[in-house]
C-alpha positions in Angstrom: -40.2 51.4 58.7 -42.5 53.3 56.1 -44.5 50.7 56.0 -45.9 50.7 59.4 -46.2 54.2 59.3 -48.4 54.0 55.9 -50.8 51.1 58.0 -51.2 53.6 60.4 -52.0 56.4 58.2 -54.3 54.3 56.3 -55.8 53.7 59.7 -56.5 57.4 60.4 -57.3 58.0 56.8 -60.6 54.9 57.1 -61.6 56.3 60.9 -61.5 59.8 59.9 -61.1 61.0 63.7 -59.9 59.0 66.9 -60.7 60.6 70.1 -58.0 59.7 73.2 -55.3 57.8 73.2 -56.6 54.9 75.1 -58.9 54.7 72.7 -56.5 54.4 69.9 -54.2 51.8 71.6 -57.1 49.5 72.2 -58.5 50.1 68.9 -55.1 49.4 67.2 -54.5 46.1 69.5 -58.1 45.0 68.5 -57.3 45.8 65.0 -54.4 43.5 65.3 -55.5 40.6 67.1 -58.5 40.6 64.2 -56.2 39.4 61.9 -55.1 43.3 60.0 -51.3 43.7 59.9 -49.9 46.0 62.4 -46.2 45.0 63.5 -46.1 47.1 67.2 -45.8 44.8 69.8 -47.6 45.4 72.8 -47.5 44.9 76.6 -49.9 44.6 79.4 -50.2 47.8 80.9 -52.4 49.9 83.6 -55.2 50.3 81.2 -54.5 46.9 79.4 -52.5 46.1 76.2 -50.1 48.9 75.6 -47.1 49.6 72.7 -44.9 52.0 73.6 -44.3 51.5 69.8 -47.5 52.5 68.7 -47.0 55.9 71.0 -43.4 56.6 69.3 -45.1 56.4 65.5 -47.9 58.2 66.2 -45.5 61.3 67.5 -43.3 60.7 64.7 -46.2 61.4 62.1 -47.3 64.1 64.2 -43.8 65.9 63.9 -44.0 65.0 60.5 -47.0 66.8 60.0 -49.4 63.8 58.7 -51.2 63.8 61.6 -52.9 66.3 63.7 -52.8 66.0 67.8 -55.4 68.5 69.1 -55.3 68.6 73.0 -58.4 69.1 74.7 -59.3 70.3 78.3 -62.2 67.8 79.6 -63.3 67.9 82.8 -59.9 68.5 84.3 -58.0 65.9 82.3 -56.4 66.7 78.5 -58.0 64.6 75.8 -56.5 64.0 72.2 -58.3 64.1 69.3 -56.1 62.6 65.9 -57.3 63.3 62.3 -55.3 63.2 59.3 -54.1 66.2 57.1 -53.7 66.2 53.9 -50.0 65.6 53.8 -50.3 61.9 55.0 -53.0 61.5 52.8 -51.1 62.8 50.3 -47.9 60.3 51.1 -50.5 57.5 51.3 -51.4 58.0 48.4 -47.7 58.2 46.7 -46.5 55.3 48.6 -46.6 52.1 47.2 -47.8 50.3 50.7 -51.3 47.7 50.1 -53.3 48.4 53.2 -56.4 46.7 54.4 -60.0 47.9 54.7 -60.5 47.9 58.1 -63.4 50.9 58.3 -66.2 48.1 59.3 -64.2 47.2 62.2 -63.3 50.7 63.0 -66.7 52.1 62.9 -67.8 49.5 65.1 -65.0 50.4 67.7 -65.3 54.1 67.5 -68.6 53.8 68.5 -68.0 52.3 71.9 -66.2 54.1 74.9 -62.7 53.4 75.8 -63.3 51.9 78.8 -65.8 49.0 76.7 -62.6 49.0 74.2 -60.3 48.4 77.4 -62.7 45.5 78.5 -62.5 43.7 74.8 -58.7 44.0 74.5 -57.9 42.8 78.0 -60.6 40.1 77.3 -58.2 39.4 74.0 -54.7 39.7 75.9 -55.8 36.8 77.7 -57.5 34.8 74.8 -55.1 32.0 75.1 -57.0 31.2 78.3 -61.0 29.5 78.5 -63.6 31.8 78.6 -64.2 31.4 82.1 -60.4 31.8 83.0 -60.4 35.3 80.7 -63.3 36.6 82.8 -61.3 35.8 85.9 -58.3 37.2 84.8 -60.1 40.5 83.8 -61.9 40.8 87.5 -58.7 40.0 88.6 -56.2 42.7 86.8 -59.2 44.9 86.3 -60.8 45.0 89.9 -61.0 48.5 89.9 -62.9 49.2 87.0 -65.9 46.5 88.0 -67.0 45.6 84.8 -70.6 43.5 85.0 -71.5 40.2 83.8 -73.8 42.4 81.6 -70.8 43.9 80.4 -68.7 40.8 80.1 -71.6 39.1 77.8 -71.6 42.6 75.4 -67.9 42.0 75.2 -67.9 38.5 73.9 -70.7 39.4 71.6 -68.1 42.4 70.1 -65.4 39.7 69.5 -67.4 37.8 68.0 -69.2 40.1 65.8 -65.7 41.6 64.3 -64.6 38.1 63.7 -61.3 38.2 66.5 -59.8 34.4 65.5 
């Protein structure tokens, strides 16, 4: 149990901040699907891949004070912004938990929007499918959204660029 909490600490800790938490389910799914060791299983959701388990340990280290949830108004909608405090760093640094480098990937990730990150995990969800299957599936499940060909193309050039096996 501590253990997945310390990966996700270690997580915060190498993004530094994390803005929504679409953002942070995608980014955590992409994480995982690149091969990093995250255990929360996920589900295909509105947005695309979801863990209800992911959700449930980022409030528990929020309650537990290693992780601040700032709520902010935008443009008539709440937005969360996540940074560490210096109790989780403090218990990442006295547990005994190896976690990955993963700040390439992450800085790669937090520089795109959430609905880009949306577009590369759903693309991933579906990776056991061809290529041209995956971009069928996606117009299909995402219709609403309309992603390009343009965007499609940037997509597969992100997978491949962080290395998704």
């Amino acid at each position: 149990m501590l253990e997945d909490h310390a990966k996700l600490i270690a997580f915060f800790k190498q993004a530094n901040e994390i803005v929504g938490r679409k953002k942070l389910q995608k980014m955590i799914y992409i994480l995982k699907k690149s091969g990093y060791h995250f255990s929360e299983r996920y589900s295909f959701h509105m947005y695309g891949p979801y863990s209800e388990e992911l959700s449930t340990r980022v409030e528990e280290l929020c309650n537990l004070g290693f992780l601040n949830e700032n709520r902010e108004k935008e443009k008539g909608y709440v937005q969360y912004r996540y940074t560490l405090t210096d109790s989780g760093e403090s218990f990442l640094k006295e547990t005994d938990i190896h976690t990955q480098d993963m700040t390439h990937v992450i800085f790669k990730m937090n520089e795109k929007s959430s609905r880009f990150l949306e577009l590369v995990s759903t693309m991933l969800y579906f990776n056991n499918l061809p290529k041209d299957e995956v971009e069928a599936k996606v117009k299909t499940v995402k219709s609403k959204q309309n992603y390009t060909d343009d965007e499609m193309k940037e997509a597969w050039n992100f997978i491949e660029k962080i290395n998704v096996h």
